[in-house]
C-alpha positions as CSV (number, residue, x, y, z in Angstrom):
1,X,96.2,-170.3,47.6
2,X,96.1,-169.5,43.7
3,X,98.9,-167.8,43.1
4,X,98.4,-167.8,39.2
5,X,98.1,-164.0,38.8
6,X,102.2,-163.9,40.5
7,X,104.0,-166.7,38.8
8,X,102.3,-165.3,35.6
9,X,104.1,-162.3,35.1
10,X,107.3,-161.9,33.2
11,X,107.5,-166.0,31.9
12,X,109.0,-166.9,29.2
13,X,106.4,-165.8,26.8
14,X,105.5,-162.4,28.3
15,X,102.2,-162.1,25.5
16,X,101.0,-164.9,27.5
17,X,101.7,-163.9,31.2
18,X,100.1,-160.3,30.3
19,X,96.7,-162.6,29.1
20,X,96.8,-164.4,32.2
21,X,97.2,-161.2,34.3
22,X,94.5,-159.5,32.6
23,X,92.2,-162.2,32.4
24,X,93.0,-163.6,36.2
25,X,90.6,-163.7,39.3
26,X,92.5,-160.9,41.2
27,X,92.5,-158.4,37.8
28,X,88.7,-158.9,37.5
29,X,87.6,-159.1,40.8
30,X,89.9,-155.3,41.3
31,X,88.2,-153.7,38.4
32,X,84.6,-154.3,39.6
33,X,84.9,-153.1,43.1
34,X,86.7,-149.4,41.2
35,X,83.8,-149.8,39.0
36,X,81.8,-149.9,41.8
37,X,83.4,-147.7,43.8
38,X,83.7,-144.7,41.2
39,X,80.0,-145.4,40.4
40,X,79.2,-145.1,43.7
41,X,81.3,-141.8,44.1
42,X,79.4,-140.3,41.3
43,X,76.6,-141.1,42.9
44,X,77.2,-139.6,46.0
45,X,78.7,-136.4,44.3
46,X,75.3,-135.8,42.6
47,X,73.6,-136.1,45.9
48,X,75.7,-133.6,47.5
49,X,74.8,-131.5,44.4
50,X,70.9,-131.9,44.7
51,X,70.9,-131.1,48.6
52,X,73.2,-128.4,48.7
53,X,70.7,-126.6,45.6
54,X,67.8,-127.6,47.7
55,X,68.8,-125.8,51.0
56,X,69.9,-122.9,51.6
57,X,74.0,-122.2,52.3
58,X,72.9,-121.7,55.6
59,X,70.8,-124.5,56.2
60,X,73.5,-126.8,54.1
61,X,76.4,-125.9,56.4
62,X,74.5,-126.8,59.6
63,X,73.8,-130.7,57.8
64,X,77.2,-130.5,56.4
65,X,78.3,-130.2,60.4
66,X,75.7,-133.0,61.4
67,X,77.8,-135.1,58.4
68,X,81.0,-134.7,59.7
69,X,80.3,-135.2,62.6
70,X,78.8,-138.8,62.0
71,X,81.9,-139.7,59.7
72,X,84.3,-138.7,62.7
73,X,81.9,-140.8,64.9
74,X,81.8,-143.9,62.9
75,X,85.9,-143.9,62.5
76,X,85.8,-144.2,66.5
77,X,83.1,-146.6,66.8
78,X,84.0,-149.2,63.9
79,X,87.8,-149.4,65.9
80,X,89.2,-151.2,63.2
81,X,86.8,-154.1,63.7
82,X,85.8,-154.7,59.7
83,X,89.5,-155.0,58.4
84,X,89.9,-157.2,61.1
85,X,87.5,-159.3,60.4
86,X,88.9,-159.4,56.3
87,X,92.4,-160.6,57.9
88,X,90.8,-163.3,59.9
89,X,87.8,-164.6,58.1
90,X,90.0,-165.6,54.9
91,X,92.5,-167.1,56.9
92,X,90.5,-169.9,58.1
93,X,87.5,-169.7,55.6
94,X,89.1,-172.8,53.6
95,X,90.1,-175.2,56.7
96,X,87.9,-174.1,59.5
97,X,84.7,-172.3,57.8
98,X,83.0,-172.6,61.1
99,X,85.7,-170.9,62.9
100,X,85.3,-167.9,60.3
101,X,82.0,-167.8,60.7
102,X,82.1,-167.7,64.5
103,X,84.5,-164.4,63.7
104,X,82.0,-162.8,61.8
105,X,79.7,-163.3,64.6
106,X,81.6,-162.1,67.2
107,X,82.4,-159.2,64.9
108,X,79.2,-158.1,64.5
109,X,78.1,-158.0,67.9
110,X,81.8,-156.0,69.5
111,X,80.4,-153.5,66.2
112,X,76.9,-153.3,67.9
113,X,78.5,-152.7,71.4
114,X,80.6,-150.0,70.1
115,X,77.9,-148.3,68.0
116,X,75.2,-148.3,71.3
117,X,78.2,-146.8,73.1
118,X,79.3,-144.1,70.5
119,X,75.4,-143.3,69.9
120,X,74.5,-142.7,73.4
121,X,77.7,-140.5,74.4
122,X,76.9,-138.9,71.4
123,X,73.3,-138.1,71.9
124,X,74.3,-136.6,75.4
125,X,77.1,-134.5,74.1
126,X,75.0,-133.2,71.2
127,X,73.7,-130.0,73.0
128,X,77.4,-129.5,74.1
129,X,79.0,-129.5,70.8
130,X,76.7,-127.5,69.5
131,X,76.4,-124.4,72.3
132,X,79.9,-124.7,73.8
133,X,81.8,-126.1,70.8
134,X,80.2,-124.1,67.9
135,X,78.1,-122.0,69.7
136,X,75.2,-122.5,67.9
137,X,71.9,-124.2,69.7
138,X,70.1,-124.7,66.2
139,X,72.7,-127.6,66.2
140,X,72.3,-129.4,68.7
141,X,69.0,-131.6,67.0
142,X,70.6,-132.2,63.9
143,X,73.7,-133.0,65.5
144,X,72.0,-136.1,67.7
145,X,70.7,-137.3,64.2
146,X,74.1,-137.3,62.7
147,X,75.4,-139.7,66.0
148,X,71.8,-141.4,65.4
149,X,73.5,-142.3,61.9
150,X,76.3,-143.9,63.4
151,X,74.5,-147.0,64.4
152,X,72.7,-147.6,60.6
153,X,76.3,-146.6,59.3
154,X,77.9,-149.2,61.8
155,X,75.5,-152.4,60.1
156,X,76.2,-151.2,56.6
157,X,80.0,-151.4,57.1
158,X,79.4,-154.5,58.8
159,X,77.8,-155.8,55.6
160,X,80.1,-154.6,53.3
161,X,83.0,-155.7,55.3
162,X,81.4,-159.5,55.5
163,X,81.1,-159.7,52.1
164,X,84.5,-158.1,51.4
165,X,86.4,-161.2,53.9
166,X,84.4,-163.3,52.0
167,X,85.8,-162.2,48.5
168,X,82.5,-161.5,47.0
169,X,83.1,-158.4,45.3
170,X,80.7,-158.1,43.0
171,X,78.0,-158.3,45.1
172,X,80.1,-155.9,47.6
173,X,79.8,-153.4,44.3
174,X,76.1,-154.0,43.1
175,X,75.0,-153.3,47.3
176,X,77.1,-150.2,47.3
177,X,75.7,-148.7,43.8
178,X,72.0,-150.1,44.8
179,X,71.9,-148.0,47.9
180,X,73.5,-145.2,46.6
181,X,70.7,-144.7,43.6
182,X,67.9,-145.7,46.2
183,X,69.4,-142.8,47.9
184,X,69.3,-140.4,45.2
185,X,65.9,-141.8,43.9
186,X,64.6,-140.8,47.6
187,X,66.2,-137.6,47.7
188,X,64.3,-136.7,44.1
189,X,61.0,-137.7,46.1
190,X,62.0,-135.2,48.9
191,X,63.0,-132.7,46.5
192,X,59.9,-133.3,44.1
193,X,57.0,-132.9,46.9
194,X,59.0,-129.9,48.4
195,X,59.6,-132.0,52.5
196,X,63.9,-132.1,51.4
197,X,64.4,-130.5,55.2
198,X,67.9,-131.0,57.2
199,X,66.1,-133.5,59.4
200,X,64.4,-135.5,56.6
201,X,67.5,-135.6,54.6
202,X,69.2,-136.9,58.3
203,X,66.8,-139.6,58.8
204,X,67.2,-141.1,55.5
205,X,70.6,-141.3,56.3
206,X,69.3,-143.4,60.0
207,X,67.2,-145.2,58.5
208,X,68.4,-146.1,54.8
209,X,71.6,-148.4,55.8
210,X,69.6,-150.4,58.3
211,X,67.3,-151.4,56.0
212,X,70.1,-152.3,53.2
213,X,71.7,-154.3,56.2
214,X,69.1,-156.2,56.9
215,X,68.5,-156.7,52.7
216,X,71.9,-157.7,52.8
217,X,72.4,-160.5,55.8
218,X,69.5,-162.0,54.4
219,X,71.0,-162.3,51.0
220,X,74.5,-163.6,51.9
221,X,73.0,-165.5,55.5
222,X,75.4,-164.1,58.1
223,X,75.8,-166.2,60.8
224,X,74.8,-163.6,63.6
225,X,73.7,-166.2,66.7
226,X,74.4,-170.0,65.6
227,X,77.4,-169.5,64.9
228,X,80.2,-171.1,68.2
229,X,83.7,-171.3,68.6
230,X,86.4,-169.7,71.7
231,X,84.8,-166.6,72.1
232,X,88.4,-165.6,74.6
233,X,90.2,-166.3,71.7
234,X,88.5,-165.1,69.0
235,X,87.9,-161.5,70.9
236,X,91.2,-161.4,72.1
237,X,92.8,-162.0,68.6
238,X,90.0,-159.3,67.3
239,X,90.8,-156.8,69.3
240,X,94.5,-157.3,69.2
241,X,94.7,-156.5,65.9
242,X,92.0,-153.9,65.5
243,X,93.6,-151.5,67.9
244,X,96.3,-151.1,65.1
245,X,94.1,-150.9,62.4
246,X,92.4,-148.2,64.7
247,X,95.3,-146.0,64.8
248,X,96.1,-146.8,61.1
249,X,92.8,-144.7,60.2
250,X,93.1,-142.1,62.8
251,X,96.7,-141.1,61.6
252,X,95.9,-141.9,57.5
253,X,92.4,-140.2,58.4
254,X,94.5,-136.7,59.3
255,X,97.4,-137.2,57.4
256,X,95.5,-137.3,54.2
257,X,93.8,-134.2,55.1
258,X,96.7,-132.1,56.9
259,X,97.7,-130.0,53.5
260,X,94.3,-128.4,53.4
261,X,93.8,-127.9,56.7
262,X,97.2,-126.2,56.5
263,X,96.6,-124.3,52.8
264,X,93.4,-122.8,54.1
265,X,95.4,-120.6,56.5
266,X,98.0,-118.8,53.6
267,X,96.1,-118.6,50.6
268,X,93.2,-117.2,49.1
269,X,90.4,-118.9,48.5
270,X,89.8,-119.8,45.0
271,X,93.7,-121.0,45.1
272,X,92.2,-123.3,47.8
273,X,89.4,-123.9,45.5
274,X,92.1,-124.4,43.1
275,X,93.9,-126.6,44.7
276,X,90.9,-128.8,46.2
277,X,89.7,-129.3,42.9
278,X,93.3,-131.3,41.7
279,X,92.9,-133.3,45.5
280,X,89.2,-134.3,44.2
281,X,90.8,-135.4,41.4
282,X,93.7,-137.5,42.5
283,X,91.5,-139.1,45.5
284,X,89.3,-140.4,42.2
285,X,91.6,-142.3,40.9
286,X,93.5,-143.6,44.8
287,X,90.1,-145.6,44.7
288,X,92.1,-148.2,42.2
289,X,95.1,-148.2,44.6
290,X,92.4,-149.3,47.6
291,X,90.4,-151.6,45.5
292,X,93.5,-153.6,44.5
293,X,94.6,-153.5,48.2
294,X,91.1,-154.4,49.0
295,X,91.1,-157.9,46.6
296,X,94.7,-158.6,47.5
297,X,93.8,-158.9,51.4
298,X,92.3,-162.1,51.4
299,X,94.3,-163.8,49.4
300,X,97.5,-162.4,51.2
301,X,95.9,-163.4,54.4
302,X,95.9,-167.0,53.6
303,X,99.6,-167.2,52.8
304,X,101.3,-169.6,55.7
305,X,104.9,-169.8,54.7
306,X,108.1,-167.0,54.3
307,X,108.4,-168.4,50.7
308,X,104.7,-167.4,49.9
309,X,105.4,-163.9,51.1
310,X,108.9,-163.2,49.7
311,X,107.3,-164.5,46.0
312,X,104.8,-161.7,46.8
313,X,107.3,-159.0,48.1
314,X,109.2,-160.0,44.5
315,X,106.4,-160.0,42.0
316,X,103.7,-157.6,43.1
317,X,105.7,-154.3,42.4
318,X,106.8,-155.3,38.5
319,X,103.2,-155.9,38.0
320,X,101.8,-152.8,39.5
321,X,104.8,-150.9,38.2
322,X,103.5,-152.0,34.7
323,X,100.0,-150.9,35.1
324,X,101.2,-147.7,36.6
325,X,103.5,-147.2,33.1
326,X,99.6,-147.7,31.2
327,X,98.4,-144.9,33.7
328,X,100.9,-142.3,32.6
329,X,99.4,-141.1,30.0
330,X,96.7,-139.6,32.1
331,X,98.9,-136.8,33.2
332,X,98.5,-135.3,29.8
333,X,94.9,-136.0,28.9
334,X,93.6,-134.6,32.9
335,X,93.7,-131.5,31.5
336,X,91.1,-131.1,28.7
337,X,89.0,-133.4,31.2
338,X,89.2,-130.8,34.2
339,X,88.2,-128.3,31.2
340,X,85.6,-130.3,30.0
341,X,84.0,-131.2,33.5
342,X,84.4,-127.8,35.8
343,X,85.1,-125.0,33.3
344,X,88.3,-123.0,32.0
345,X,88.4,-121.4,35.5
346,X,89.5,-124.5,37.3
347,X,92.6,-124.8,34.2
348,X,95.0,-124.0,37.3
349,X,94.3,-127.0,39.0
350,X,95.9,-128.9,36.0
351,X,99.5,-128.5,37.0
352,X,98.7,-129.0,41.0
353,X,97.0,-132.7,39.6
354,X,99.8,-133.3,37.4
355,X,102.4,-132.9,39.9
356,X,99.9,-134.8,42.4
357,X,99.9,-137.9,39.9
358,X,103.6,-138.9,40.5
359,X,102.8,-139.4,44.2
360,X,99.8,-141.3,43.5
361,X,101.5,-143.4,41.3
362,X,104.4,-144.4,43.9
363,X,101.7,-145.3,46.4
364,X,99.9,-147.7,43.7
365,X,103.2,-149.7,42.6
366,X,104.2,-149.9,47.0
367,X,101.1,-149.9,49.1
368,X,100.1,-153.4,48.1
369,X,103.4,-154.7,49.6
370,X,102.7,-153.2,52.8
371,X,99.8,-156.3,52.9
372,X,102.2,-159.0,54.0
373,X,102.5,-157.1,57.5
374,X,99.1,-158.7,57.8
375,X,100.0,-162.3,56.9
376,X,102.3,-162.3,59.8
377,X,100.3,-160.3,62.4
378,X,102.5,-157.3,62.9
379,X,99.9,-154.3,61.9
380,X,102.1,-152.7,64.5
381,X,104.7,-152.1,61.5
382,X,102.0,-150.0,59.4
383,X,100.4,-148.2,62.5
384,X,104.1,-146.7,62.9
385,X,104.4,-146.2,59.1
386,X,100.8,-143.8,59.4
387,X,102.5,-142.4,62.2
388,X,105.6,-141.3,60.4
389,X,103.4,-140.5,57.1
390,X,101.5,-138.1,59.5
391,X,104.9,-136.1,61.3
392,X,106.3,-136.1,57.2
393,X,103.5,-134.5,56.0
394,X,102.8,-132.1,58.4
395,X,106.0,-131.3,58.6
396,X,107.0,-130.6,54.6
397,X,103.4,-128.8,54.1
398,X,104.4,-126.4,57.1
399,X,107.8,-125.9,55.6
400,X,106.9,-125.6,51.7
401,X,102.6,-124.0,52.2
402,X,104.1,-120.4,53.5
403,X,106.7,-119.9,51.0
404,X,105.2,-121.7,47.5
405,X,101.3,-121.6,48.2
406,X,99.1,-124.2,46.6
407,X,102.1,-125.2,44.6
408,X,104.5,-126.1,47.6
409,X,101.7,-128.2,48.9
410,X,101.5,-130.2,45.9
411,X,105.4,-130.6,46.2
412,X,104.8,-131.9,49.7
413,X,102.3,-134.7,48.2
414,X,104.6,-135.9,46.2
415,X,107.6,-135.5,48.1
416,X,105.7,-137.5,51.3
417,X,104.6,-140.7,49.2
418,X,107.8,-140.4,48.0
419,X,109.7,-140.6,51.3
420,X,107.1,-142.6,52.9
421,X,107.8,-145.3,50.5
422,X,110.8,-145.6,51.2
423,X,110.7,-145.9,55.0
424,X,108.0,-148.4,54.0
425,X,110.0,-150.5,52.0
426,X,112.9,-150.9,54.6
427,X,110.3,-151.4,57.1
428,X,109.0,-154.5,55.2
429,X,112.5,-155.4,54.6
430,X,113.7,-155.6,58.2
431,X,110.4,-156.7,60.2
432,X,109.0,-159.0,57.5
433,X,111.0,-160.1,54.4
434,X,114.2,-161.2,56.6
435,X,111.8,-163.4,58.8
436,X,112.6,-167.5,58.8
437,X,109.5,-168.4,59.5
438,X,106.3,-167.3,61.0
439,X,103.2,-168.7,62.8
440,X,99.6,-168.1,62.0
């Protein structure tokens, strides 16, 4: 493995380390999927704007319903399958490329399963979710679309997740901005001849990401069907691991979201609009903390020895503690940029972001640490971690919401990452770092 971008930092001559940092593999290849990424956000943020002006609120809550439900739908189906496959697939990419190719193959087809099994409970519990669940029959089509969705949804991930194991971000970027402006560009044609409908906007969403899968195998050649090895094993070592990477997103999936959930019930709303707006804000910029994870995966997956992984454990924190000392100076400048963008009546959000920011920043310098529980196989370690992440955060925001408002849940933010971070560390300290040895 090229460890370069490590042993770089903090040499002898530390003009030269920061070059080689800045100029290294890892350091590009992290700020072309957040370029990406935050393209892509923007992207989808103006096509939220252009459908919610084209129907009306009432019509917009129903697809907004359909949406969530097809998000909820695709954490179940994708089972923690794709990250899987980018802990496996880099592993053996370099000495047994056609045993990583037989685990993108068997990936793809346990995603399929999943999807024809999600998609069909789905299309039979549509009419109960909507009469019985929200009591509205008007539902019940657009809701089937929205688990329709799941199976397109399903083949994009898959896509993007075979490119991401194979560490070819840029093309993991360009595919994800492509479809996003083919999206809006379709959206403008539904809006321009007056057919932008609930259902039409749903079936772009079907049929959209099937067609950029297909675009996409073709370009990269997935091996879907030649492609042999020990299936037993292969599943087996799939499935293993996915089942933790399942509960990671289910638990991250409502701790992230528990403050809101929780701040809805004791303030007003345009404290809540207040507060969302700062949460927006912050999630913008957590899209650099996942990108870097995202690059740092594969390479972390191919370390084979404890001396590999305590040179990470070492190194990785001084260098993301330096960028995270470049990113202070965003506390300060946030604020005549929330002006600029939303208007002087979102200035209140300014101190929830600036409070959020710390917390943001301790997850940047620590999460990437929390990778080597991969290079060893014990995802069990981080599943806990979400766990505990979850009971923290529900339990500070239940504690601080009541008495401070908006303010007490940006407290809690802070004070979580905070705390989490530090059961984190210890974790990684006593599972991982104190390990002899380890077999992959």
């Amino acid at each position: 493995m090229d460890t370069s971008w490590f042993k770089s930092l903090f040499g002898k001559d530390i003009k030269a380390s920061l070059k080689d940092i800045a100029t290294h593999r890892v350091t590009a290849d992290t700020f072309v999927l957040s370029g990406g990424r935050f393209i892509a956000s923007a992207v989808g943020f103006l096509i939220g704007m252009l459908v919610a002006r084209a129907l009306k609120p009432a019509d917009f809550g129903i697809f907004s319903v359909a949406m969530a439900v097809f998000e909820v739908a695709v954490v179940f189906t994708e089972i923690g399958i794709g990250i899987s496959l980018v802990r496996f697939v880099p592993m053996f990419s370099i000495k047994d490329k056609s045993r990583a190719d037989y685990y993108l193959k068997v990936g793809f087809w346990l995603l399929v399963g999943s999807a024809v099994i999600v998609t069909s409970i789905g299309l039979f519990l549509s009419p109960v979710i909507a009469e019985r669940l929200y009591q509205k029959p008007q539902l019940s089509y657009p809701v089937a679309l929205g688990f329709l969705a799941v199976f397109g949804g399903i083949l994009w991930s898959y896509f993007l997740y075979s490119l991401h194991a194979r560490e070819r971000f840029k093309p993991y970027a360009v595919f994800r901005v492509i479809i996003g402006l083919v999206k809006l560009a379709l959206i403008g044609l539904l809006i321009y001849f007056a057919a932008l409908t609930i259902n039409n906007v749903l079936m772009l969403y079907i049929l959209l990401p099937v067609v950029g899968f297909v675009v996409g195998i073709i370009y990269i050649r997935t091996p879907l069907i030649k492609a042999r090895g020990d299936f037993k094993d292969t599943f087996s070592s799939l499935i293993n691991f996915s089942k933790w990477m399942f509960l990671i997103d289910f638990f991250l999936m409502l701790s992230n979201r528990i403050d809101l959930l929780i701040l809805g019930r004791y303030v007003k709303d345009e404290v809540l609009g207040h507060y969302s707006m700062a949460y927006y804000m912050i999630s913008m910029f957590t899209i650099l903390t996942s990108s870097l994870v995202n690059v740092l995966l594969p390479h972390v997956s191919k370390f084979n020895s404890m001396a590999q992984i305590k040179a990470y454990v070492r190194k990785i924190p001084k260098i993301t503690f330096l960028c995270a000392v470049a990113l202070l100076p965003i506390i300060f400048i946030m604020g005549p940029i929330i002006n600029l963008l939303v208007g002087p009546e979102y200035n209140p959000s300014i101190v929830f972001f600036q409070i959020m920011f710390f917390g943001f920043l301790v997850t940047f310098i620590i999460d990437p640490i929390y990778l080597v529980a991969y290079s060893v196989n014990k995802p069990r370690v981080l599943s806990f971690l979400c766990i505990v992440r979850l009971i923290l955060s529900a339990g500070i925001n239940i504690v601080l919401i009541p008495r401070y408002g908006a303010m007490g849940a940006a407290i809690a933010s802070v004070s979580t990452n905070f705390l989490v971070a530090a059961v984190g560390v210890t974790l990684i300290y006593k599972y991982i770092y104190k390990m002899e040895e380890f077999s992959v």
